[in-house]
ZADO-1210 file (C-alpha; in nm, 4 decimals, padded with zeros to 6 digits):
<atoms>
<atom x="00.0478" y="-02.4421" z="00.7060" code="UNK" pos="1"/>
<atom x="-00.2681" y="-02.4181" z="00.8733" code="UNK" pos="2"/>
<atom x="-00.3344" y="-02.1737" z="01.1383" code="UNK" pos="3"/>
<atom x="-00.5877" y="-02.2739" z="01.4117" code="UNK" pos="4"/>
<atom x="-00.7686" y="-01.9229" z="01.4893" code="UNK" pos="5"/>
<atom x="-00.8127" y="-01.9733" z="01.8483" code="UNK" pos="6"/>
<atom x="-00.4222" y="-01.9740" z="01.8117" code="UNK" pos="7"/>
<atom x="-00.3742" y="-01.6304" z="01.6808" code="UNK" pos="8"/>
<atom x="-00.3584" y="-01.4953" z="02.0406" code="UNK" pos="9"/>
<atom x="-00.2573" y="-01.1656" z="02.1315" code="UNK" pos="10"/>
<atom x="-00.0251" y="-00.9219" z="01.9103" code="UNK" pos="11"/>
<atom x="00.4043" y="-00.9861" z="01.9056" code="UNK" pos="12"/>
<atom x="00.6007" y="-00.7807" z="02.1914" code="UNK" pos="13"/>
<atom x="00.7816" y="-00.6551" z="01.9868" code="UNK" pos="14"/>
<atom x="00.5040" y="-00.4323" z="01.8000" code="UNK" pos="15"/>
<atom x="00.3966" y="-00.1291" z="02.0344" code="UNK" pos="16"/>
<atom x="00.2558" y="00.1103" z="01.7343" code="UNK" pos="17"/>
<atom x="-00.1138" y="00.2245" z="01.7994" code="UNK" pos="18"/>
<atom x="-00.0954" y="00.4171" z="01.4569" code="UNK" pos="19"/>
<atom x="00.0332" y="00.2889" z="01.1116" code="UNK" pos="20"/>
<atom x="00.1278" y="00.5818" z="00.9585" code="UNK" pos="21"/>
<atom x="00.4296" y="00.5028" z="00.6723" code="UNK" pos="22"/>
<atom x="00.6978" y="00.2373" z="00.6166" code="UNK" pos="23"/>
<atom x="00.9874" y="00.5288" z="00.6467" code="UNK" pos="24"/>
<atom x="00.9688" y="00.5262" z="01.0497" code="UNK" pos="25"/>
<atom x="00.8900" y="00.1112" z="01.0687" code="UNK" pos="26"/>
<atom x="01.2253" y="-00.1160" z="01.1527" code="UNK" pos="27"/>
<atom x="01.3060" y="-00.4330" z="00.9427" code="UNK" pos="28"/>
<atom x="01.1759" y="-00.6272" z="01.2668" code="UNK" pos="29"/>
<atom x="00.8029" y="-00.4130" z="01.2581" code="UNK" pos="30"/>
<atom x="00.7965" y="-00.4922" z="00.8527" code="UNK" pos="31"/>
<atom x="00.8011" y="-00.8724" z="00.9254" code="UNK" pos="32"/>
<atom x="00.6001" y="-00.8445" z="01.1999" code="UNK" pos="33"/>
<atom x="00.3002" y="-00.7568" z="00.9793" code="UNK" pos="34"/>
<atom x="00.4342" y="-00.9662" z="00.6421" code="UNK" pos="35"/>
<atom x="00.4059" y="-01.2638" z="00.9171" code="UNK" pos="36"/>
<atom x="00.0927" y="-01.1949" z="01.0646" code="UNK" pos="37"/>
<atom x="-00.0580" y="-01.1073" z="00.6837" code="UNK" pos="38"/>
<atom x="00.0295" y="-01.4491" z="00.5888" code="UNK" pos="39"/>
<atom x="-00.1168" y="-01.5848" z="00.9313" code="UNK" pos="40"/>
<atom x="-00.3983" y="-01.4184" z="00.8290" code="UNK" pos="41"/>
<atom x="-00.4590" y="-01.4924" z="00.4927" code="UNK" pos="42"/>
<atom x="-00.4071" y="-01.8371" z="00.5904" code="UNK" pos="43"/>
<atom x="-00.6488" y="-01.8579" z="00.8789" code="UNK" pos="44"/>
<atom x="-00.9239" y="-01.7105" z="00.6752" code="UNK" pos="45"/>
<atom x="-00.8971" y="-01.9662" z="00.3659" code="UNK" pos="46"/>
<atom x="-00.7282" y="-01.6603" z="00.1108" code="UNK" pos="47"/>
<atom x="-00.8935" y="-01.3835" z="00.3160" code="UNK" pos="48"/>
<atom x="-01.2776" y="-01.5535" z="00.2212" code="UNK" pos="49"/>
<atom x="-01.3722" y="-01.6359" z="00.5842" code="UNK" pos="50"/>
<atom x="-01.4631" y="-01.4493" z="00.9001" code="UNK" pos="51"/>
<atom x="-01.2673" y="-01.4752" z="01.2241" code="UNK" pos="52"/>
<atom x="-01.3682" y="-01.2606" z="01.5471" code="UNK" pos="53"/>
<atom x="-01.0485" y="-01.1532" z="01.7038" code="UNK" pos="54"/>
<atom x="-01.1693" y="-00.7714" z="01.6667" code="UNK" pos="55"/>
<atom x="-01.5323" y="-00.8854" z="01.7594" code="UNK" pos="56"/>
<atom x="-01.6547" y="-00.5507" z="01.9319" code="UNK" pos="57"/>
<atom x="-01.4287" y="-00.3142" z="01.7492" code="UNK" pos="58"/>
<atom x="-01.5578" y="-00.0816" z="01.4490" code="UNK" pos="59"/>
<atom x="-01.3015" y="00.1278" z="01.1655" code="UNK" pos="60"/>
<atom x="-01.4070" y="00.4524" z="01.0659" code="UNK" pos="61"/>
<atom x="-01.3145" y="00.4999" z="00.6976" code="UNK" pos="62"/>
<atom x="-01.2417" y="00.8616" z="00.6441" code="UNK" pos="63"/>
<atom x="-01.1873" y="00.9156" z="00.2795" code="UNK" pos="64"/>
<atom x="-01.1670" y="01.2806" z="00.1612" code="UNK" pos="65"/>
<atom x="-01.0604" y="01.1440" z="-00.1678" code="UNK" pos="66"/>
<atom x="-01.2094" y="00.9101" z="-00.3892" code="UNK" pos="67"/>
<atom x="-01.1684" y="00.5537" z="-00.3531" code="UNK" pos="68"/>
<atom x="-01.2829" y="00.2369" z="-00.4580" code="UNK" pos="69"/>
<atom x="-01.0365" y="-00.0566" z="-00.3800" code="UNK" pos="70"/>
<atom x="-00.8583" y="00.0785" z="-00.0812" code="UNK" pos="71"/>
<atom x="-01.1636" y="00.1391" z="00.1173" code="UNK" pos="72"/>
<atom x="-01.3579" y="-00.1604" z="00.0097" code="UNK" pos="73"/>
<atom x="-01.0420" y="-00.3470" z="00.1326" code="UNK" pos="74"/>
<atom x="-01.0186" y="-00.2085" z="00.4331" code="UNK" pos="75"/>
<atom x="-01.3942" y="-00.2026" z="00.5070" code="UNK" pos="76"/>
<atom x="-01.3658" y="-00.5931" z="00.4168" code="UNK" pos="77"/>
<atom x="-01.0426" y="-00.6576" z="00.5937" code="UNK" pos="78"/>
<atom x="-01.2501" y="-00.5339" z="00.9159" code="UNK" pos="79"/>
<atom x="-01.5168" y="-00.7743" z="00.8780" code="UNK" pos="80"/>
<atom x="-01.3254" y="-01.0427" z="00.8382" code="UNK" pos="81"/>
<atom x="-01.1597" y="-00.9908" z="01.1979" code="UNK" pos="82"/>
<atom x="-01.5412" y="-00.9916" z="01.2953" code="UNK" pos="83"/>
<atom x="-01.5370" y="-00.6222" z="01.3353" code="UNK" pos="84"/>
<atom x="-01.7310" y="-00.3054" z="01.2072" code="UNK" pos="85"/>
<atom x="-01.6735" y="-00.0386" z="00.9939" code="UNK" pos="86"/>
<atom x="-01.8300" y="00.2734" z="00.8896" code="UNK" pos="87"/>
<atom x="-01.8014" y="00.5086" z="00.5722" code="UNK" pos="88"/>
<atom x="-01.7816" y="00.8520" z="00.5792" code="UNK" pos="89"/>
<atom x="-01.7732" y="01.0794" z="00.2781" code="UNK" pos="90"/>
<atom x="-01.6819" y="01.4369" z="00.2806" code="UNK" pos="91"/>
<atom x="-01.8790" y="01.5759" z="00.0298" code="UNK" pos="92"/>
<atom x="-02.1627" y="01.5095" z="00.2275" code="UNK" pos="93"/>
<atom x="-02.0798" y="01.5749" z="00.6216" code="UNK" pos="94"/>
<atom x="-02.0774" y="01.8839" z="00.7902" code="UNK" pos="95"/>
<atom x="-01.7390" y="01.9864" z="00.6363" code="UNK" pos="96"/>
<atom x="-01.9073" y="02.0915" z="00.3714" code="UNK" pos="97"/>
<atom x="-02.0140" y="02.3900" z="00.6337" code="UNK" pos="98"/>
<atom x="-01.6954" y="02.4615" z="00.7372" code="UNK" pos="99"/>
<atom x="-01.6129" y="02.1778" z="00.9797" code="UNK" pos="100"/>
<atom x="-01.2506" y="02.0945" z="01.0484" code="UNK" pos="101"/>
<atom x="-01.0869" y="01.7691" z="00.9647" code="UNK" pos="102"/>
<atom x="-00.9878" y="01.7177" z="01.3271" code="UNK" pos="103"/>
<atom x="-01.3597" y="01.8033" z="01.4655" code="UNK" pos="104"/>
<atom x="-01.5128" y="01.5857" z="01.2215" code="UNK" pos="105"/>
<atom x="-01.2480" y="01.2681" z="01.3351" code="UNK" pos="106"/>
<atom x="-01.3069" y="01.3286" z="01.7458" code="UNK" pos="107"/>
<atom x="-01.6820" y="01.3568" z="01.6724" code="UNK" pos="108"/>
<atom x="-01.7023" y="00.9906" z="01.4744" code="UNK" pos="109"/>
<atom x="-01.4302" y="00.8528" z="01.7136" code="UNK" pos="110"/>
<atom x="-01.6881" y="00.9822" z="02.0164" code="UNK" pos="111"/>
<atom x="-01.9056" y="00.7148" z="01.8739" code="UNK" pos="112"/>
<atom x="-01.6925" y="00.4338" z="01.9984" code="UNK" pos="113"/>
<atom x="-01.4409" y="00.4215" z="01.7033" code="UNK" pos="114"/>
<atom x="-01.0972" y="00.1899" z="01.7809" code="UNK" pos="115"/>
<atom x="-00.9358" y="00.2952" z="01.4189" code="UNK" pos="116"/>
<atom x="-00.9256" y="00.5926" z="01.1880" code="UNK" pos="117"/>
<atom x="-00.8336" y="00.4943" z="00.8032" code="UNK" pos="118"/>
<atom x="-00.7262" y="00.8128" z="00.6651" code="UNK" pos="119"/>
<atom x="-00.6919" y="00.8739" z="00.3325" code="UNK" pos="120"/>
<atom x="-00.6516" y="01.2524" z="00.2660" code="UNK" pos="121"/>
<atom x="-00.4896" y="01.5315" z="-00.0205" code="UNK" pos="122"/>
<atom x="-00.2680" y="01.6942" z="00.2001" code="UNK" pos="123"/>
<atom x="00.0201" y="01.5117" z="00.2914" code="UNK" pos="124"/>
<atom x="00.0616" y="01.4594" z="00.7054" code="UNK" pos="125"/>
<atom x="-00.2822" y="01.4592" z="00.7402" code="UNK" pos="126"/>
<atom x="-00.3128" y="01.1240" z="00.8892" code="UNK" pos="127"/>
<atom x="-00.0365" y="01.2261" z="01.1373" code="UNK" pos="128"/>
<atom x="-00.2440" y="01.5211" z="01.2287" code="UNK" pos="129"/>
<atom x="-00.4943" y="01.2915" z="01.3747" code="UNK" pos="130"/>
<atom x="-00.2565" y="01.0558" z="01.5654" code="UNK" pos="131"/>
<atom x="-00.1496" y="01.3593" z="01.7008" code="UNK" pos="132"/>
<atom x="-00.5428" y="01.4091" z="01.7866" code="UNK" pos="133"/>
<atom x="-00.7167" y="01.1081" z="01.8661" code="UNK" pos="134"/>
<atom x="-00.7207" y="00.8499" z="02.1244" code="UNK" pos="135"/>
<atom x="-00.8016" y="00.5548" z="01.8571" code="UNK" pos="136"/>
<atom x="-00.5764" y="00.4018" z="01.6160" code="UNK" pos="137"/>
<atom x="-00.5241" y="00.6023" z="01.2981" code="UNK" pos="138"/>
<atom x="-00.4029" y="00.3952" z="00.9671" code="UNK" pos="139"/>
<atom x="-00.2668" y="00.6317" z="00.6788" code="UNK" pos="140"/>
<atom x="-00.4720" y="00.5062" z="00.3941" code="UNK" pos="141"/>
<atom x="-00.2670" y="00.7495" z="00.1396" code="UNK" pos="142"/>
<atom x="-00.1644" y="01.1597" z="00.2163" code="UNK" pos="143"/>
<atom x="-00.1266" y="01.3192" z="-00.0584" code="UNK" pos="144"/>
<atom x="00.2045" y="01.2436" z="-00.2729" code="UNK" pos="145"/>
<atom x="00.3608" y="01.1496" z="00.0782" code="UNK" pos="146"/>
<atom x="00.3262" y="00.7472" z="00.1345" code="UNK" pos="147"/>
<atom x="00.0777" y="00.4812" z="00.1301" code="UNK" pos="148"/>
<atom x="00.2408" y="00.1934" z="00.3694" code="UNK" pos="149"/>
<atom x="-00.0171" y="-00.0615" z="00.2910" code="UNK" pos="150"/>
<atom x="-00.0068" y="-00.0605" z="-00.0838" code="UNK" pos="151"/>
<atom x="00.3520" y="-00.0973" z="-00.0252" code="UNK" pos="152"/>
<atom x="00.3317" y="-00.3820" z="00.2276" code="UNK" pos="153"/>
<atom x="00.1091" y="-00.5561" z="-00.0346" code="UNK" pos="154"/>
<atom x="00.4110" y="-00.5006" z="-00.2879" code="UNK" pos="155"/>
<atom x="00.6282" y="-00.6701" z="-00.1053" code="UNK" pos="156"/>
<atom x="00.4391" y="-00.9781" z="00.0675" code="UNK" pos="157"/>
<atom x="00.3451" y="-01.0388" z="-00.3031" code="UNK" pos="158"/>
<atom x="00.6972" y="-01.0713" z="-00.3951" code="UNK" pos="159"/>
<atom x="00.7662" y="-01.2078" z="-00.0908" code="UNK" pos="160"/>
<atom x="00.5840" y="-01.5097" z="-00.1729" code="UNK" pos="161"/>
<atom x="00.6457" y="-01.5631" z="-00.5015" code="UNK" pos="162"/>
<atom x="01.0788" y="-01.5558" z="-00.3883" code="UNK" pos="163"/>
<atom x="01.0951" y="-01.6250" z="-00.0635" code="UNK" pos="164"/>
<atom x="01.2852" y="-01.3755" z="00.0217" code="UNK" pos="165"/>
<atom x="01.3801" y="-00.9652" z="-00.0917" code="UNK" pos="166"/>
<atom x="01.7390" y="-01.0125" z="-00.0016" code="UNK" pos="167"/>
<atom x="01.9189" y="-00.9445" z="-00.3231" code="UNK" pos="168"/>
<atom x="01.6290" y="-00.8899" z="-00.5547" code="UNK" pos="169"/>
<atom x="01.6135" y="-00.5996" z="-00.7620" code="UNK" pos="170"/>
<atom x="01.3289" y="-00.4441" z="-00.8191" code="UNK" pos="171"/>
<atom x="01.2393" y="-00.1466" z="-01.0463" code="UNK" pos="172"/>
<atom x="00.9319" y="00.1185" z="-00.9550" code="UNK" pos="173"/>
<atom x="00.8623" y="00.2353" z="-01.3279" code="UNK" pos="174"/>
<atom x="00.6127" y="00.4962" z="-01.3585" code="UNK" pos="175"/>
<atom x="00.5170" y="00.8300" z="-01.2057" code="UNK" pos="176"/>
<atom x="00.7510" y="00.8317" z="-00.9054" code="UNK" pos="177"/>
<atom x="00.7380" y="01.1604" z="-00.8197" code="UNK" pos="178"/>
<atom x="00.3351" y="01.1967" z="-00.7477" code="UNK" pos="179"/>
<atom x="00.3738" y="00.8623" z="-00.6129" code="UNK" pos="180"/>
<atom x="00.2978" y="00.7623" z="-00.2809" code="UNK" pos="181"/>
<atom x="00.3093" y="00.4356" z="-00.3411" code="UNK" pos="182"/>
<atom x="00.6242" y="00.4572" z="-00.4800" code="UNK" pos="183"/>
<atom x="00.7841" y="00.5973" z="-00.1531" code="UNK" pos="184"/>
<atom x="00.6337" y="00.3063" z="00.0731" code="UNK" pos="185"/>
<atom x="00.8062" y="00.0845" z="-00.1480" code="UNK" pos="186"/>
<atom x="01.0950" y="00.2201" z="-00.1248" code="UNK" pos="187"/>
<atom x="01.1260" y="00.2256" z="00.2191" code="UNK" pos="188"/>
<atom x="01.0102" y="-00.1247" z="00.2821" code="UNK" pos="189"/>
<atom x="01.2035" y="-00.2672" z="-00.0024" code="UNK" pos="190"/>
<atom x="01.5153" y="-00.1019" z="00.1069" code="UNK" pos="191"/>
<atom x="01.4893" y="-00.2485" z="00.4392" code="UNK" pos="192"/>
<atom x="01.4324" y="-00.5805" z="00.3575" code="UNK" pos="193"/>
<atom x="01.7422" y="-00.5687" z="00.1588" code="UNK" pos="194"/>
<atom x="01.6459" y="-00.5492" z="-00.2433" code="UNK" pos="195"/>
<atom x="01.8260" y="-00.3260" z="-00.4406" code="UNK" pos="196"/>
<atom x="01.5574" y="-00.0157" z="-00.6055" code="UNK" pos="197"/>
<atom x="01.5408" y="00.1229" z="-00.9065" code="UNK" pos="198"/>
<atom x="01.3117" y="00.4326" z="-00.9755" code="UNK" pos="199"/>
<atom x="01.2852" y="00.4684" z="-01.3790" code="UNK" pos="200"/>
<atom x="01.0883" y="00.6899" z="-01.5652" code="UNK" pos="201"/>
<atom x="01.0934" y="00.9949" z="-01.7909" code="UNK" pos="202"/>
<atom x="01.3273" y="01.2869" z="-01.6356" code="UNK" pos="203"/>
<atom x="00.9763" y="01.4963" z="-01.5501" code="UNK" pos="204"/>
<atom x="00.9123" y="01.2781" z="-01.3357" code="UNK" pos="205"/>
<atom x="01.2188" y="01.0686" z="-01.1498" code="UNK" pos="206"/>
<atom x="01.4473" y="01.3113" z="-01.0321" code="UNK" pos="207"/>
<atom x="01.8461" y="01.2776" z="-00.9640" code="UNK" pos="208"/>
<atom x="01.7401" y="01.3573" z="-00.6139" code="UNK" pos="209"/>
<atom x="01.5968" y="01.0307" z="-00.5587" code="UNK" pos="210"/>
<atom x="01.9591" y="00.8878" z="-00.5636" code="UNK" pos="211"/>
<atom x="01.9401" y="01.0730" z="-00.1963" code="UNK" pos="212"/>
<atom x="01.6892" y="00.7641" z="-00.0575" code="UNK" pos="213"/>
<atom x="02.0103" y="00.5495" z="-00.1479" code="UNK" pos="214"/>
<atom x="01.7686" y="00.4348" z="-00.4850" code="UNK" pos="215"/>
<atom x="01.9146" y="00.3907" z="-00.8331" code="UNK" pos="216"/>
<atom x="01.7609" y="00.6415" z="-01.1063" code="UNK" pos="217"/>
<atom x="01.7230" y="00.5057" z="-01.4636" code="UNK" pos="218"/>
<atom x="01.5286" y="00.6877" z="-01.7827" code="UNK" pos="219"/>
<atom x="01.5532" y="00.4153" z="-01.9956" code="UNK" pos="220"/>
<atom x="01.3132" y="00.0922" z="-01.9217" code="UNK" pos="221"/>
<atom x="01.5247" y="-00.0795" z="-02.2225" code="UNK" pos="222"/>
<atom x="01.8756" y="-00.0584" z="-02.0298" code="UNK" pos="223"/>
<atom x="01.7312" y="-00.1889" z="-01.7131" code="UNK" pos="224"/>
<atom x="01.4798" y="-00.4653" z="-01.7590" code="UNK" pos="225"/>
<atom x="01.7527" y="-00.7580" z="-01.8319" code="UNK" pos="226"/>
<atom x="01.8420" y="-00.6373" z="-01.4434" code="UNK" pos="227"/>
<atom x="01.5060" y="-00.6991" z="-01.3080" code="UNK" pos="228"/>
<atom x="01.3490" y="-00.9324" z="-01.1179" code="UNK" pos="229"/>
<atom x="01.0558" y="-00.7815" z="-01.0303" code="UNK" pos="230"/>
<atom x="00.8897" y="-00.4467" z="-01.2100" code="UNK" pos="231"/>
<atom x="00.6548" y="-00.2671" z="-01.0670" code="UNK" pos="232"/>
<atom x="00.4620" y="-00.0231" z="-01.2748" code="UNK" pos="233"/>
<atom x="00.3092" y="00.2566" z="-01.1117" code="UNK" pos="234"/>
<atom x="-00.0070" y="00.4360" z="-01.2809" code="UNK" pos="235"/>
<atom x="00.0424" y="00.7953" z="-01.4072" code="UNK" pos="236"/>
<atom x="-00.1269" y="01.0260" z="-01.1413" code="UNK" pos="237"/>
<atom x="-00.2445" y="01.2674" z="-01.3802" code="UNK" pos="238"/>
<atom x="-00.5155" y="01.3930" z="-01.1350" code="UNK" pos="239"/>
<atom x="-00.1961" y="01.5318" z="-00.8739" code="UNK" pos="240"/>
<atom x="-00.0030" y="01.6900" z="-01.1766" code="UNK" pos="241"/>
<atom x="-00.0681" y="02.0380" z="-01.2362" code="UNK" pos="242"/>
<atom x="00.1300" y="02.0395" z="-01.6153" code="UNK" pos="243"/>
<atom x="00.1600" y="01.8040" z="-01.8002" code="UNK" pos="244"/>
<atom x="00.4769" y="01.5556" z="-01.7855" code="UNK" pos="245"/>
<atom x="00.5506" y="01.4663" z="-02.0816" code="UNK" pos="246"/>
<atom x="00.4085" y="01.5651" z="-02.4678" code="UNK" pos="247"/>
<atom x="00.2003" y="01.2457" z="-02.5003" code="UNK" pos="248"/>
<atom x="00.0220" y="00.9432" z="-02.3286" code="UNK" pos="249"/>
<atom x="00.1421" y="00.7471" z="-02.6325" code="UNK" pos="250"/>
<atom x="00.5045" y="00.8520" z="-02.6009" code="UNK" pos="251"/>
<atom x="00.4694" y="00.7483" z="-02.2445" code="UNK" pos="252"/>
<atom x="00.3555" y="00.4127" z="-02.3975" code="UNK" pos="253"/>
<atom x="00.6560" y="00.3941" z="-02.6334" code="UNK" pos="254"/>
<atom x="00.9102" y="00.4559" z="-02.4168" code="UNK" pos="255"/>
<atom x="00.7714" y="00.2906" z="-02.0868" code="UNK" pos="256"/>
<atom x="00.4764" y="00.0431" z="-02.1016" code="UNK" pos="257"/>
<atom x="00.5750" y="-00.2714" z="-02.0611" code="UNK" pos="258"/>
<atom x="00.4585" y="-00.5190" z="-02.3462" code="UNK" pos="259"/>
<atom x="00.5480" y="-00.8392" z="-02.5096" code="UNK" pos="260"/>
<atom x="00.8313" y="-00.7146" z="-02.6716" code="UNK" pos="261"/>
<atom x="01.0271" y="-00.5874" z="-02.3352" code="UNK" pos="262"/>
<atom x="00.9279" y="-00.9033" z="-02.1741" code="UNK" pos="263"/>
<atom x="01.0856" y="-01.1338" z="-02.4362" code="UNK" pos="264"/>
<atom x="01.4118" y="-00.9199" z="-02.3179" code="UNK" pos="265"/>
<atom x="01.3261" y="-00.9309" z="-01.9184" code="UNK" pos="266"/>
<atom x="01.4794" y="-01.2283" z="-01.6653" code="UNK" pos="267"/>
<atom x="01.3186" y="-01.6020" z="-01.6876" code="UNK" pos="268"/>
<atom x="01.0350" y="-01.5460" z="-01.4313" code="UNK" pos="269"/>
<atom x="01.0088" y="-01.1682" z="-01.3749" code="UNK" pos="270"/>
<atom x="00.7255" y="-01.0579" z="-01.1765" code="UNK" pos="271"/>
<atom x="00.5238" y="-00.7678" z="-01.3280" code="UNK" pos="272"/>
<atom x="00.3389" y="-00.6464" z="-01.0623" code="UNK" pos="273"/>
<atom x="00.1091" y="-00.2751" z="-01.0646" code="UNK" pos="274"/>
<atom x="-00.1091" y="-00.1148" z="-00.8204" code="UNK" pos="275"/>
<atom x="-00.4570" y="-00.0781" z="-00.9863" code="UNK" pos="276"/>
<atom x="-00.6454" y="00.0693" z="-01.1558" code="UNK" pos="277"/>
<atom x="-00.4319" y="00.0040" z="-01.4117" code="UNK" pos="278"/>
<atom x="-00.4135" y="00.1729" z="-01.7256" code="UNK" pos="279"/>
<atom x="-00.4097" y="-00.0675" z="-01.9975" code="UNK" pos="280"/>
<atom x="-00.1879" y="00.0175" z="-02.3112" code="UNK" pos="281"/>
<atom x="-00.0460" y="00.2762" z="-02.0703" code="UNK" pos="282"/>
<atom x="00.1949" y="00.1243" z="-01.8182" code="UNK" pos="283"/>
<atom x="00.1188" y="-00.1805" z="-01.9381" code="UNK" pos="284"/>
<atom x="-00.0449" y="-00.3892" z="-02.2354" code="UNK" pos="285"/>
<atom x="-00.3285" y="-00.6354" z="-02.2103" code="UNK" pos="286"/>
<atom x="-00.1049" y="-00.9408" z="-02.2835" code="UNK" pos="287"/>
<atom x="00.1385" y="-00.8834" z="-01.9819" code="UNK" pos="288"/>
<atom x="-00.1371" y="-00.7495" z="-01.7412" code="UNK" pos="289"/>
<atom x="-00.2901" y="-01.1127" z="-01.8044" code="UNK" pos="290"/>
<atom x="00.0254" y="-01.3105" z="-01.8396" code="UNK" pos="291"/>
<atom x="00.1731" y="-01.5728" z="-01.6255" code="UNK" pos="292"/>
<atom x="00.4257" y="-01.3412" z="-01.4636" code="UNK" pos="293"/>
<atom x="00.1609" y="-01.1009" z="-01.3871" code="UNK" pos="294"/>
<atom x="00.0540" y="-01.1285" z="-00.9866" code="UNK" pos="295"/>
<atom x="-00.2016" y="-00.8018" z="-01.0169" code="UNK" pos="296"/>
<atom x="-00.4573" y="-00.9992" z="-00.8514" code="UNK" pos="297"/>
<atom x="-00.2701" y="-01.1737" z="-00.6451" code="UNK" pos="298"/>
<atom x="-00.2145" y="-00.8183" z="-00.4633" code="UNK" pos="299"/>
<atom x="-00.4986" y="-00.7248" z="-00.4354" code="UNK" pos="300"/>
<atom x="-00.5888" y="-01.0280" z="-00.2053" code="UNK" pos="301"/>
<atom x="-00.2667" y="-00.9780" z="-00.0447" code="UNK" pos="302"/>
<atom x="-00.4028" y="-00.6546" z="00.0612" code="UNK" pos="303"/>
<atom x="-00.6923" y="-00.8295" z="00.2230" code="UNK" pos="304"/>
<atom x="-00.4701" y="-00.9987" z="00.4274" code="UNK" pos="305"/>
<atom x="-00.2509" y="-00.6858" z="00.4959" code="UNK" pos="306"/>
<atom x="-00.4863" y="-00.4601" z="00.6078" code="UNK" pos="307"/>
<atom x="-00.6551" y="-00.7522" z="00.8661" code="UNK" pos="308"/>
<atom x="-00.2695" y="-00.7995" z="00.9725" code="UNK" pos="309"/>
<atom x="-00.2514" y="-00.4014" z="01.0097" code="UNK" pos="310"/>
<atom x="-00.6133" y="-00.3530" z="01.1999" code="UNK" pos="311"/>
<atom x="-00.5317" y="-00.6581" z="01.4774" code="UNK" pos="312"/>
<atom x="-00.1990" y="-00.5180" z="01.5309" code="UNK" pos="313"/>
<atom x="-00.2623" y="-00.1439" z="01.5719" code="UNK" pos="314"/>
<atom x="-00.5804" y="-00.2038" z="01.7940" code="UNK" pos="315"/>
<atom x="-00.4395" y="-00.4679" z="01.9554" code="UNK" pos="316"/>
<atom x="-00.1517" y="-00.2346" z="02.0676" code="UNK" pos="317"/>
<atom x="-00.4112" y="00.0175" z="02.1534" code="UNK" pos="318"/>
<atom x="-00.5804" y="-00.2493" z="02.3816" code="UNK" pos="319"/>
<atom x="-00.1897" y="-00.3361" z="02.5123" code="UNK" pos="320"/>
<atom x="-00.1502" y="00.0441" z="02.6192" code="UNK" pos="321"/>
<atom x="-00.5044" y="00.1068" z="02.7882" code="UNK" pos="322"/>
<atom x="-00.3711" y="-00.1657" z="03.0022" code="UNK" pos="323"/>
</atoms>
C-alpha cells in the first residue's frame, strides 16, 4: 500500500508516551501502535531511503556512553529521514570526563533546543533517570543488561511481516539471555502479542528463574528446534560477563550455533533471525547467516523504520502535552 506523506497526520490517541523507555510497561494496543506506524513509515519513505519532514524543526541528541555503531547510526538516520536533526555526543570526550554528572550533561545539551534524548548507557535505569529529569523526550537506546525496546520492536515487525501475525508462533531467544537486553524486550513484546517464548542456552547463562516471565527454559537447541518457527540468536556479551560462562567459544559452537545440520532438522520456513554484530561460526555459521531463511538484514532496515515510527510518536506526544 502506498502511503501519501501529507497523510501521515498527527500521532494515534491512543499513544500519550513522551518517553520510550522498555516494552515491559507498553500494552498490546501501544506495541501495534508503533509496528503500524513502522510499516507506515517504511512504506512512505520507499524502504526507509527517502526523506519526509514531519519532524522538520526537531533535533535528537544521541547520548551514547557506550560504544555503538549500528544503533546510533540508525537512529541518527531514522531522524533525518523525518527531516529532523541530530547530534552526537561522546563521553570520552565531554566534560564528564571532569567530573560532570550524567544528568548535568543531558539538561545542558537539551538547553540547546533538544526534543529527544537517545540514551544508551551501562547502568541499567539510566535512561529512566533522565525522563525523570528532562523536559524532552528520552528513548532508551539500551541500559545496561536491563532492555533495549527497539531492537526488540525490530524482532518482531520482522517476523511480523514475514507471518502475518505472532499469535501462536513460537519463537526461541538462543544465546546469552542473561546479559541480554535484547533478550528481555523480546520477551515482553513477544509475550504480548501472543507467541509462545523459549529462552535456551547453556545453564550459566538461562536460568530456571526465567520460567517466572511466564517463558519456557530449554538447554538443549537439539530438543527444541523441530518446535520453532522462528530462532533468534542472540550474540554472547562477553564484554558484560565478569567470568567466563562456559569452558570454550567452540563448545558454545557445538552445542548452540546454529548451522546446516540443525537447519536440515528445523520447521519448513523457519526464520533465523540475530541482532548484529554477529559472530560468525559462533551463534551462527556463514551458510545460515546468508541463507534464504535468514532476515538479518531485513532487521536492520526494519529498525530504520522503527526508530522513525518511535521519534514521530514520542515527540509528537511531547508536542500533544505542551498543548
Amino acid at each position: 500500500m502506498s502511503v501519501d506523506v501529507t497523510e501521515i497526520g498527527s500521532i494515534p490517541d491512543a499513544w500519550t508516551r513522551r518517553h520510550l523507555l522498555g516494552l515491559e510497561d507498553l500494552s498490546r494496543e501501544e506495541l501495534n501502535i508503533v509496528l503500524d506506524s513502522a510499516e507506515m513509515f517504511r512504506d512512505a519513505t520507499d524502504d526507509c531511503t527517502r526523506k519526509i519532514s514531519v519532524l522538520a524543526g526537531h533535533t535528537c541528541a544521541n547520548l551514547f556512553f557506550e560504544n555503538s555503531t549500528r544503533t546510533r547510526t540508525s537512529f541518527s538516520l531514522a531522524m533525518r529521514r523525518l527531516g529532523g536533526d541530530t547530534v552526537d555526543f561522546a563521553s570520552g570526550s565531554s566534560s564528564m570526563s571532569k567530573g560532570e554528572t550524567v544528568i548535568d550533561t543531558a539538561k545542558n545539551i537539551e538547553a540547546m533546543g533538544i526534543s529527544v534524548v537517545v540514551c544508551r548507557h551501562r547502568t541499567p535505569g539510566t535512561p529512566h533517570l533522565l525522563a525523570n529529569n528532562l523536559r524532552c523526550s528520552v528513548v532508551n537506546a539500551g541500559d545496561g543488561p536491563h532492555e533495549h525496546p527497539t531492537q526488540g520492536l525490530l524482532d518482531i515487525l520482522t517476523i511480523r511481516q514475514r507471518r502475518g501475525t505472532l499469535e501462536g508462533l513460537t519463537v526461541a531467544l538462543v544465546g546469552d539471555i542473561q546479559y541480554s537486553r535484547t533478550a528481555r524486550s523480546n520477551i515482553w513484546g513477544l509475550k504480548k502479542l501472543g507467541a509462545h517464548v523459549i529462552v535456551c542456552g547453556p545453564a550459566t547463562l538461562v536460568s530456571p528463574m526465567w520460567r517466572e516471565l511466564g517463558v519456557e527454559v530449554s538447554h538443549n537447541l537439539d530438543e527444541i528446534i523441530p518446535r520453532c518457527d522462528v530462532l533468534n540468536l542472540l550474540r554472547i556479551q562477553f564484554e558484560r560477563q565478569s567470568t567466563r560462562p562456559f569452558p570454550s567459544v567452540r563448545e558454545y559452537a557445538h552445542l548452540y550455533a546454529m548451522n546446516r545440520q540443525r537447519m536440515d532438522r528445523a520447521k519448513d520456513g523457519v526464520l533465523i533471525l540475530a541482532p548484529g554484530p554477529i559472530n560468525r561460526g559462533v551463534e551462527v555459521t556463514t551458510d545460515v547467516a546468508d541463507g534464504p531463511q535468514s532476515v538479518i538484514l531485513e532487521q536492520v532496515t526494519n529498525g530504520l523504520a522503527v526508530r522513525m515510527a518511535v521519534l514521530w510518536l514520542v515527540c509528537g506526544a511531547s508536542i500533544r502535552e505542551a498543548e
